[in-house]
N, C-alpha and C positions, 0 to 999 in steps of 0.2 A: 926944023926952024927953031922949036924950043932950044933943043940941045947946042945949038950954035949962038942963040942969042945967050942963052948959060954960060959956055964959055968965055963969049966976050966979056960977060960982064964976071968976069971972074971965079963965077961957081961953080968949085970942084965935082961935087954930089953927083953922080948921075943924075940926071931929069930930063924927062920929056914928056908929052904928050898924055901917055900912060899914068906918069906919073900927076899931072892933076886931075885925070879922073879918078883915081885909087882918093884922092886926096877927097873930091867931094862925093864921092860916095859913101868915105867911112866918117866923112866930117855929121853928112844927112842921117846912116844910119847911129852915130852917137848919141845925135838930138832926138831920137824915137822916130825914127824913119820907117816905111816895112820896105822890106827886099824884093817884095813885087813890087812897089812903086818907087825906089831907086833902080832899078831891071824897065821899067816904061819911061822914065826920066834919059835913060843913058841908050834906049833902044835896044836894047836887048830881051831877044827872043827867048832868052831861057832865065830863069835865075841864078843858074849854078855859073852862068858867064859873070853875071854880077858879083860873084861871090868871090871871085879872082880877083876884085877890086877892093875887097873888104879888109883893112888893113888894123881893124883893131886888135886883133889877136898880135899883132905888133907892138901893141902899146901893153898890154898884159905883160907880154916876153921884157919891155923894159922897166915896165914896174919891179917885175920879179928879181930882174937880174941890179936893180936901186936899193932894193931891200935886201941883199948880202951884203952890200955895202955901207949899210948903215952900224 
């Protein structure tokens, strides 16, 4: 349902589903979140399932790759 409301409304990006949980779970773990209680927040029985979600090592890799172009 995300992914087809996305499209209609014109947005390219891949998105779905997955994609706002990755979104608030690295949004919580930003703000000083623990990763046991983002993993009880999302229902998940294990932490390493959370950790599939944890998308700041994402923002690191765009940092990094900002700063050769500076």
């Amino acid at each position: 349902m995300v992914r087809r409301r996305a499209l209609a409304a014109g947005i390219k990006t891949q998105i779905g589903n997955h994609t706002f949980r990755a979104t608030g779970i690295t949004a919580y773990l930003k703000n000083g979140g623990t990763l046991e209680n983002a993993a009880a927040m999302a229902n998940h029985a294990s932490t390493r399932t959370t950790q599939l979600y944890d998308r700041r090592r994402d923002d690191i890799s765009l940092d990094e790759v900002e700063r050769i172009y500076l």
